[in-house]
VOGU-3710 file (C-alpha; in Angstrom, 3 decimals, decimal comma):
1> xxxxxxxxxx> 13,783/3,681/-10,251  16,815/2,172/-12,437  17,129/3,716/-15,728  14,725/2,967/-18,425  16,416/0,846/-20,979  17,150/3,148/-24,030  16,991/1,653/-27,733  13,735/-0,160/-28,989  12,909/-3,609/-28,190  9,791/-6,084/-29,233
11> xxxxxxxxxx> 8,505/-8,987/-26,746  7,382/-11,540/-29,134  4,976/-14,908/-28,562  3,481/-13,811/-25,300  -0,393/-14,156/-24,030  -1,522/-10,901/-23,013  -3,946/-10,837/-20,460  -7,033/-8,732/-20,922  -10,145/-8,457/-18,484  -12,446/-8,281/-21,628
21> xxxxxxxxxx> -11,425/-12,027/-23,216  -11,739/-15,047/-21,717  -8,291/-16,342/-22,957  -5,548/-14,299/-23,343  -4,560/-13,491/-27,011  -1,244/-13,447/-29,153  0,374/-10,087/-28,516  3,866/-8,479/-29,665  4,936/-5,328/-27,671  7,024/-2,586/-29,392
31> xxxxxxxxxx> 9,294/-0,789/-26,800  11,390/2,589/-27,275  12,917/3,955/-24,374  10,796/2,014/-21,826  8,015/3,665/-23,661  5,328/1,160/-24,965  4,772/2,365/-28,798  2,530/-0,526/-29,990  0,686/-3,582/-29,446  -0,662/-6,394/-31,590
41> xxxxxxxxxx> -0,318/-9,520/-33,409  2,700/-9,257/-36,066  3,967/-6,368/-35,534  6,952/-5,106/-37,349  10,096/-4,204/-35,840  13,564/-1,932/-36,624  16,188/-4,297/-37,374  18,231/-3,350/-34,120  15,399/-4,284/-31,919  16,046/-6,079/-29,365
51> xxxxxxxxxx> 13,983/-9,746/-29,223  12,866/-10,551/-26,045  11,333/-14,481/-26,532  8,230/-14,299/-24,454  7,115/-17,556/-25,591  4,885/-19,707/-23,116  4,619/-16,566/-20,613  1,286/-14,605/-20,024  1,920/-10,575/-19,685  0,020/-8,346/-17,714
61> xxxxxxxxxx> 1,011/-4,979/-16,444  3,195/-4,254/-13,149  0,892/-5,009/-10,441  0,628/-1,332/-7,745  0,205/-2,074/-4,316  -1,452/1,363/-3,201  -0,713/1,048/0,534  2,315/-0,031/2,357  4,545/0,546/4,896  8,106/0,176/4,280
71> xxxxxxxxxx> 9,120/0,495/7,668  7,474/-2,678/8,333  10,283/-5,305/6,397  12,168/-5,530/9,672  9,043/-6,060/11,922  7,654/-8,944/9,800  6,347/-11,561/11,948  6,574/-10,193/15,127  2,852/-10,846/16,372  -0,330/-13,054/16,164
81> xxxxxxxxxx> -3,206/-12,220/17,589  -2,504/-8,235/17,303  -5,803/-5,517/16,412  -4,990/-2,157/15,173  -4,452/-0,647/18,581  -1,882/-3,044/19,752  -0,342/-3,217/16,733  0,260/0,456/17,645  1,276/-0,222/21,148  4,019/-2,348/19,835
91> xxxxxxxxxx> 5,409/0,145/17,186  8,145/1,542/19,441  9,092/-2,091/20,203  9,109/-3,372/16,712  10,431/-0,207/15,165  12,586/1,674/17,474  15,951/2,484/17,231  16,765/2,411/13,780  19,816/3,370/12,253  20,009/5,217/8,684
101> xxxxxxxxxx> 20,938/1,777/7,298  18,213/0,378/8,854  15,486/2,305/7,474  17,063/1,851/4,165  17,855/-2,177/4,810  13,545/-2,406/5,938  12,488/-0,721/2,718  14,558/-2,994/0,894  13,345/-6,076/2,140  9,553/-4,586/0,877
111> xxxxxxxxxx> 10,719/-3,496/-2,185  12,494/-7,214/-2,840  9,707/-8,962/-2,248  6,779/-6,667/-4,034  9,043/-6,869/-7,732  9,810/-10,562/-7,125  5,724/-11,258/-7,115  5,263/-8,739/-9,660  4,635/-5,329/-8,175  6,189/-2,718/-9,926
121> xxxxxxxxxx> 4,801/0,650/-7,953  4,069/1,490/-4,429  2,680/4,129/-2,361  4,385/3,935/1,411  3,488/5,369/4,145  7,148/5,521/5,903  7,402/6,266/9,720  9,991/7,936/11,712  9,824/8,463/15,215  9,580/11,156/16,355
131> xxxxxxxxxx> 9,570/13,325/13,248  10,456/12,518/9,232  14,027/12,972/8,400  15,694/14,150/5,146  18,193/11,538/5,451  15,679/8,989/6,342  13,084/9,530/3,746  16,159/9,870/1,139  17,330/6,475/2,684  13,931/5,077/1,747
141> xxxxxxxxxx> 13,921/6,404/-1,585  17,598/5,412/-2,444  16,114/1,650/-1,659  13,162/1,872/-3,924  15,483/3,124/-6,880  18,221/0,385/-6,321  15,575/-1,718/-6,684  14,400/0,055/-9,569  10,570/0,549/-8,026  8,350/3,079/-9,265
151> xxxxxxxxxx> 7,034/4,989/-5,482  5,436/7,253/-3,947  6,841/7,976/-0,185  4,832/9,275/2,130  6,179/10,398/5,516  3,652/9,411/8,016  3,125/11,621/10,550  0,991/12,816/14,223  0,685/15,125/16,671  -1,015/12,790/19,014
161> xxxxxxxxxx> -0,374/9,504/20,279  -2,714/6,265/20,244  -3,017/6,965/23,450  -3,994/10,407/23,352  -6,189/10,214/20,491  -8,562/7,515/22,073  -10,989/9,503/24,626  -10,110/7,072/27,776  -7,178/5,067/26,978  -4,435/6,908/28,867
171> xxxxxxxxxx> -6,839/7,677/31,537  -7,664/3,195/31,636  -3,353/2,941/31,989  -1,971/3,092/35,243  0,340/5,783/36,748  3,322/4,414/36,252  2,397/3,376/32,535  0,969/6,887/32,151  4,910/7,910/33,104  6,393/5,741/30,500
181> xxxxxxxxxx> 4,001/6,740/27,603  4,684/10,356/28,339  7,950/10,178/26,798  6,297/8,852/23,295  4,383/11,631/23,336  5,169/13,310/19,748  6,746/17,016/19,042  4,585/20,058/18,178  2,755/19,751/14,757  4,355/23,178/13,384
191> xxxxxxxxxx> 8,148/21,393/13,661  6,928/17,975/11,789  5,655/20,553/9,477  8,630/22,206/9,611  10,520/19,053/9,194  7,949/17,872/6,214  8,761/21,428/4,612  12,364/20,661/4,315  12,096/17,404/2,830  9,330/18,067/-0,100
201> xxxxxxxxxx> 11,210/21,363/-1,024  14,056/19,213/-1,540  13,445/16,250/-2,627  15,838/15,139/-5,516  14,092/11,708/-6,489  11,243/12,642/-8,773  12,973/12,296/-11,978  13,288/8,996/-11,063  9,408/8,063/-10,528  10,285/8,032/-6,685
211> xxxxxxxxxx> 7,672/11,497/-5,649  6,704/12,614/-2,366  3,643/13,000/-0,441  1,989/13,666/3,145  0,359/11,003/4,998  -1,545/12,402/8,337  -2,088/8,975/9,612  -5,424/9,327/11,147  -7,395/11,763/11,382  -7,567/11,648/14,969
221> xxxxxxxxxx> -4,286/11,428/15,746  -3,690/14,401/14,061  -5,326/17,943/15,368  -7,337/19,962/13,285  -4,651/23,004/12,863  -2,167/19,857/11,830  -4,361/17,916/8,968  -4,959/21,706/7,517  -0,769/22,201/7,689  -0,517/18,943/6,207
231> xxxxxxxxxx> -3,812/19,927/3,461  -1,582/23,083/3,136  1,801/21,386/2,459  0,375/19,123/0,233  -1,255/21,359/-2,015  1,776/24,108/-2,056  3,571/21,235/-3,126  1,431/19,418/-5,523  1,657/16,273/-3,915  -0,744/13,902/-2,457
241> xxxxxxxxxx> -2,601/13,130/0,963  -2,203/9,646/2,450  -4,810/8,842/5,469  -5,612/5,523/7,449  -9,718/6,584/7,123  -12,604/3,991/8,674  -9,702/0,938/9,425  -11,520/0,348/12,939  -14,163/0,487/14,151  -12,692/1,851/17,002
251> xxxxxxxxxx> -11,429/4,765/14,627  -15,065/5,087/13,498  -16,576/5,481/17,002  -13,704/8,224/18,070  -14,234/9,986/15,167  -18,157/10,235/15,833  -17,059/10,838/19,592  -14,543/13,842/19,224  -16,291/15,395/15,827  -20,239/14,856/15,782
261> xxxxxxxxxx> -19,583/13,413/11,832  -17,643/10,884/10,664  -14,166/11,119/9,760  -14,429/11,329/6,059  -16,914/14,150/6,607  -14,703/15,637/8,585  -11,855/15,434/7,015  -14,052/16,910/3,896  -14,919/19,826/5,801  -11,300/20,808/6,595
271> xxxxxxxxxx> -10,723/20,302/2,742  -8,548/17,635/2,449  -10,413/15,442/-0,043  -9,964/15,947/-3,525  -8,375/14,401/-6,339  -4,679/14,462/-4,739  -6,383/12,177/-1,756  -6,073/8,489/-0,816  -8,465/6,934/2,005  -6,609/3,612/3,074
281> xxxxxxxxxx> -8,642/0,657/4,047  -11,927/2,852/4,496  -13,942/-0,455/6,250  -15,914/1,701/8,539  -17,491/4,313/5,922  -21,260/4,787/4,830  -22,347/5,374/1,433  -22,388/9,369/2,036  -18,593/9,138/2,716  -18,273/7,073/-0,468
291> xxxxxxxxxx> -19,945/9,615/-2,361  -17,444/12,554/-0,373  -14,786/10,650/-1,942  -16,143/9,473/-5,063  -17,305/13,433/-5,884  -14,356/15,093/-4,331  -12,539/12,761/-6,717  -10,746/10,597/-4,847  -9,259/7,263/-3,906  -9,476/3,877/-1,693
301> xxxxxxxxxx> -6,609/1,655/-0,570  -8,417/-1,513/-0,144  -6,272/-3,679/2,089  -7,776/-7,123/2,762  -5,026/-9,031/4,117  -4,467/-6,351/6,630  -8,048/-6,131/6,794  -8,556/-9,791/7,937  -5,145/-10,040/10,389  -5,967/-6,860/12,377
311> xxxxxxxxxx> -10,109/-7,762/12,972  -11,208/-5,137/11,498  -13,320/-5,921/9,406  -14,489/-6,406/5,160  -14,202/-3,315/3,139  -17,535/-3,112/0,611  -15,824/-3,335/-2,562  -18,598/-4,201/-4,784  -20,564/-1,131/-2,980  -17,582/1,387/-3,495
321> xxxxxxxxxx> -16,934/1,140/-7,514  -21,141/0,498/-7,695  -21,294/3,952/-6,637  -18,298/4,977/-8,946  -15,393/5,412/-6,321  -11,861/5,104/-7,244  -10,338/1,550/-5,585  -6,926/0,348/-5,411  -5,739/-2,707/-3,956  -2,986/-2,767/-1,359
331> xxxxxxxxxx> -0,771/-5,117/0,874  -0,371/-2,790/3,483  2,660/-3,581/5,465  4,559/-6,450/6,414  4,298/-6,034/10,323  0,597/-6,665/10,151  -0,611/-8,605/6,548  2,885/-10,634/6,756  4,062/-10,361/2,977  3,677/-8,122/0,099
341> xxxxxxxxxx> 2,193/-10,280/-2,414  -0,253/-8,423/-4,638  -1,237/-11,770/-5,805  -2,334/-12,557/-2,848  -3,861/-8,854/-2,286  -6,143/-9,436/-5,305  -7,774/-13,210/-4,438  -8,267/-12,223/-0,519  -9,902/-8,979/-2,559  -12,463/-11,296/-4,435
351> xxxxxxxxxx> -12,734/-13,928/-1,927  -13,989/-10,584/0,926  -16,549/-9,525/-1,578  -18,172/-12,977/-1,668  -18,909/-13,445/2,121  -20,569/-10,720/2,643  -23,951/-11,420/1,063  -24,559/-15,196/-0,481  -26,226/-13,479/-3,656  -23,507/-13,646/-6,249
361> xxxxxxxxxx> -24,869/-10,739/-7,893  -23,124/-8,177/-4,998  -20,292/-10,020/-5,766  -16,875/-8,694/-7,136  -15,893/-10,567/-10,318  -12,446/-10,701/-11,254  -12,234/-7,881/-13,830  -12,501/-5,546/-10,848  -10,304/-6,853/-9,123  -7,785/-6,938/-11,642
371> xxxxxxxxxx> -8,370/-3,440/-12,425  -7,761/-2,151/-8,789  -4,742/-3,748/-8,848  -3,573/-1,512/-11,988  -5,367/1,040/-13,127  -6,970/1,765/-9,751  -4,043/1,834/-7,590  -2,059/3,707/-10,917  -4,675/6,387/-10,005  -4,618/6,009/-6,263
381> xxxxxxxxxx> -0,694/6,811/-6,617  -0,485/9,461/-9,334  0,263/7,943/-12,105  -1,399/8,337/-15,609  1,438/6,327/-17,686  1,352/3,014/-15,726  -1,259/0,529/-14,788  -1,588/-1,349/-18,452  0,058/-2,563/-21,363  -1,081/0,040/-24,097
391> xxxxxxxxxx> 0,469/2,701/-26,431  1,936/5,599/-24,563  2,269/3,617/-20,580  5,742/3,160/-19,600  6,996/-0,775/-20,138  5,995/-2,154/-16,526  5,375/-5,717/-17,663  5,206/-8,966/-15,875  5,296/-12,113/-17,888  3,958/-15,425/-15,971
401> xxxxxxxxxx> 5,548/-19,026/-16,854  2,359/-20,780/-18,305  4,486/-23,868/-17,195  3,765/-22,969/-13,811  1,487/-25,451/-11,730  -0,587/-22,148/-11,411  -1,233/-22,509/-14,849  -2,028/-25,976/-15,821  -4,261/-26,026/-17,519  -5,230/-22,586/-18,486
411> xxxxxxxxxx> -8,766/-22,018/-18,969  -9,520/-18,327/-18,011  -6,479/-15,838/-17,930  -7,622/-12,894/-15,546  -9,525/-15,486/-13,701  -6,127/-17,134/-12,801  -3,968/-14,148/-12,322  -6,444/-12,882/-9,688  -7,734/-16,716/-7,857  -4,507/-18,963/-8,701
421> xxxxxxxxxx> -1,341/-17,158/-9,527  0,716/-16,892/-5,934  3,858/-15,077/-7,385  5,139/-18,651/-8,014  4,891/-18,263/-11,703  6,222/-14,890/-12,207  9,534/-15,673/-14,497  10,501/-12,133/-15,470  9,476/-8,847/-14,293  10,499/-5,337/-16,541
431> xxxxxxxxxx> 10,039/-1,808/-15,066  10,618/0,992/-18,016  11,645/-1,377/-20,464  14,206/-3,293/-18,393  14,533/-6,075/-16,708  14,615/-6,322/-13,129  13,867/-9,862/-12,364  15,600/-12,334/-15,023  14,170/-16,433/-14,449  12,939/-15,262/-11,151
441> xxxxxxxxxx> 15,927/-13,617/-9,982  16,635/-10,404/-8,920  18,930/-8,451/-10,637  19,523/-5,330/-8,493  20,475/-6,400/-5,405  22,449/-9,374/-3,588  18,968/-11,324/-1,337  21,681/-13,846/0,430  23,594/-10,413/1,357  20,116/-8,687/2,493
451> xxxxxxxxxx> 19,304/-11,851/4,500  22,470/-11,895/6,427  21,896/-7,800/7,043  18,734/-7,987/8,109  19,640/-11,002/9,861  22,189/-9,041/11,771  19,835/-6,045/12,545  17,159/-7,845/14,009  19,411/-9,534/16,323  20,962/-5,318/17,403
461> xxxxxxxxxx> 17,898/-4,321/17,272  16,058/-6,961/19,396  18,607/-5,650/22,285  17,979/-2,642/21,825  14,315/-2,494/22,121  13,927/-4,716/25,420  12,843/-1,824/27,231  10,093/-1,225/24,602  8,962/-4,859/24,566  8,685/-4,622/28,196
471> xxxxxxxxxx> 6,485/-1,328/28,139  4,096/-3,055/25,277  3,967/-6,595/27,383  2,292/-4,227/30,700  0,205/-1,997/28,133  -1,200/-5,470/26,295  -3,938/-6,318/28,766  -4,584/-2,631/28,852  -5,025/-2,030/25,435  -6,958/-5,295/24,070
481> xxxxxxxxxx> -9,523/-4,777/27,045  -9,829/-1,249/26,777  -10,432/-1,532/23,018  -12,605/-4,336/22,350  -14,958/-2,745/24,369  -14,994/0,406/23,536  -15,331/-1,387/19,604  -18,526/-3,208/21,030  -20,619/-0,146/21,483  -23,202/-0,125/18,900
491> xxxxxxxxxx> -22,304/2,223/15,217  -24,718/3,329/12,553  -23,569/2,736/9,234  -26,637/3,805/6,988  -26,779/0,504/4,986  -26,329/-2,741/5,379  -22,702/-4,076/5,317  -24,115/-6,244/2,512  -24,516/-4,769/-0,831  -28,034/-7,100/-1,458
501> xx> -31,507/-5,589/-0,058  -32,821/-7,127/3,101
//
């Protein structure tokens, strides 16, 4: 990320929001070297401090989106009525042929758009085909710190294709699809390794808050021998594991198919859950694998945007942090939830939890919610020093125009940041002490120049990729027959998708 801003400064006048009052109080926050020292009514500053006037703004901490795909700015709007599995068929169509610039203009675009609606940290799950680069994933980082994001970058990777990894599929294509999906098919796991190898032993970007990790992207897509060289590459590495776990149902019903178990127990029994380990979406998992995760230590990605778009279904948030499991709040990315808008992240979060069951008492109240969105996802990525405004967290602060319509009037603060703010009313946004957004603009980078870019790259690339739009237009009726049905075969979760008793 950019530089934290050196010298002490004090934000005086604001609101800050906290889950525990009903109203947010008066607050003053001391800053010295983008390291919060103190918070409080009153407090006294050095002479040289530098004022920042926070008057008529609410503050709460950097909101963390703890899944995302930053490969996804460039595909953003490219399809409607798109499940999981087509949304995979397209990815060669919607992603192919990308330059360096590209993959650094695409992360860009993300990385705009999460600090302009107050995200100030991301985990990203960033594909390559066929393999992760050095100069790709360095690409990648180099947009997160011109932006001056906080990330974690996760190169996602397989040894199988969508079509290999669902029993049937290729068999359902015909033989002259069969042909053209044959040249997807992906290298031998011990090169990615290889590949993945050269990347974390190299990676230059952690001193910045940018830090690597491995992101098998689901479990069956991966081999066994490939999830334990990614388990093994992680750990030698100390960084974490990044899995799409439970996001179909169709995921949930191949995983029973090919393993006996389901795929958190599965993946638990090769040993890659523990405290370094992030289960994204996690719909299609029973209370056992919430207890896997919850005792192995740890996390959820809770996506509900993505969640909704794709079909796939409603995670059980209240169930998951009854039981004591570790949930973050994501946006996933913009080729299948549309924006990244942590704002609108957390109300689709509370709004999921409350039509599941009409007893309000399985409900998730707001407090949660906020919480994933920080603290949770602060955990989910790594972190220990973000995720609130408190002595000793670095200064990732967003401070909300109460003169917003969002905020008029203001009757309950966390209420509103999680069920009315819309990234509207975010007027400044400050990552390590500095700002990054200024009266809602961005300071790091040039948006009318990133509009004409990308702009110009969607045209090139929209050329390019005819051949790949044409191979997902004759795989379409393929895929969202072949699918659905498989999808409609009956699957035992062992409780009701409900939190309330029958």
């Amino acid at each position: 990320m950019a530089a934290t801003e050196p010298g002490t400064t004090i934000i005086r006048g604001a609101l800050l929001a906290d889950p525990g009052l009903r109203r947010a109080a008066p607050a003053d926050v001391l800053i010295r070297d983008g390291i919060i020292l103190e918070v409080g009514a009153g407090i006294a500053a050095p002479p040289d401090a530098k004022v920042v006037d926070a008057t008529g703004c609410l503050i709460h901490p950097g909101l963390i989106n703890a899944h995302t795909h930053g490969h996804g700015g460039l595909a953003r709007g490219q399809g409607d009525k798109w499940t999981l599995e087509l949304l995979l068929a397209a990815a060669p169509w919607i992603g192919g042929s990308r330059s360096l610039q590209d993959k650094k203009l695409t992360t860009q675009i993300v990385a705009a758009e999460m600090v302009l609606k107050g995200c100030t940290a991301a985990y990203d799950l960033y594909y390559e085909f066929p393999m992760p680069s050095a100069e790709g994933l360095d690409a990648v980082a180099e947009a997160y710190h011109g932006i001056g994001m906080r990330a974690v970058i996760a190169p996602m990777v397989a040894d199988r294709t969508v079509y290999e990894a669902i029993p049937g599929l290729y068999d359902a294509l015909p033989t002259p699809l069969q042909a053209r999906v044959d040249k997807l098919r992906l290298p031998a796991w011990e090169r990615t390794l290889e590949s993945m190898r050269g990347v974390l032993a190299n990676w230059r970007w952690a001193g910045h808050d940018i830090r690597a990790a491995v992101a098998p992207t689901i479990p069956h897509h991966c081999s066994d021998a490939f999830m334990c060289g990614c388990r093994d590459l992680a750990r030698d590495y100390k960084v974490g594991l990044h899995s799409h776990v439970g996001e179909s149902k169709v995921q949930a019903l191949v995983g029973m198919k090919r393993y006996g178990r389901t795929l958190i127990q599965h993946m638990d029994s090769l040993g890659l859950i523990g405290p370094d380990f992030v289960a994204a979406h996690a719909i299609w998992l029973d209370d056992d694998d919430l207890r896997i995760v919850r005792d192995r230590g740890g996390s959820l990605a809770h996506n509900p945007g993505s969640n909704m778009r794709l079909g796939n279904g409603m995670f059980r948030f209240h169930r998951a942090r009854e039981l004591g499991v570790n949930v973050g709040l994501g946006t996933d990315g913009a080729n299948c939830s549309d924006n990244q808008n942590m704002y609108e992240a957390m109300r689709y979060a509370s709004m999921l939890s409350k039509v599941q069951t009409p007893d309000p008492r399985y409900w998730a109240g707001v407090e949660d919610i906020y919480t994933a969105a920080t603290q949770g996802s602060a955990r989910a990525l790594g972190f220990d020093d973000i995720g609130a405004i408190a002595p000793g967290k670095k200064a990732d602060i967003v401070f909300l125009d109460l003169a917003s319509i969002n905020w008029i009037p203001h009757n309950w603060s966390v209420n509103q940041v999680v069920h009315t703010e819309d990234g509207t009313g975010v007027r400044h946004v400050m990552i390590g002490g500095r700002f990054v957004v200024q009266d809602r603009r961005l300071l790091t980078i040039d948006l009318a120049k990133l509009a004409v870019e990308a702009e110009a790259a969607r045209e090139r690339l929209e050329a390019l990729n005819v051949e790949f739009k044409d191979l997902y237009e004759k795989l379409e009726p393929v895929v969202s027959s072949f699918c659905p049905a498989l999808a409609a075969q009956p699957y035992h979760i062992r409780q009701y998708l409900c939190d309330a008793p029958a």
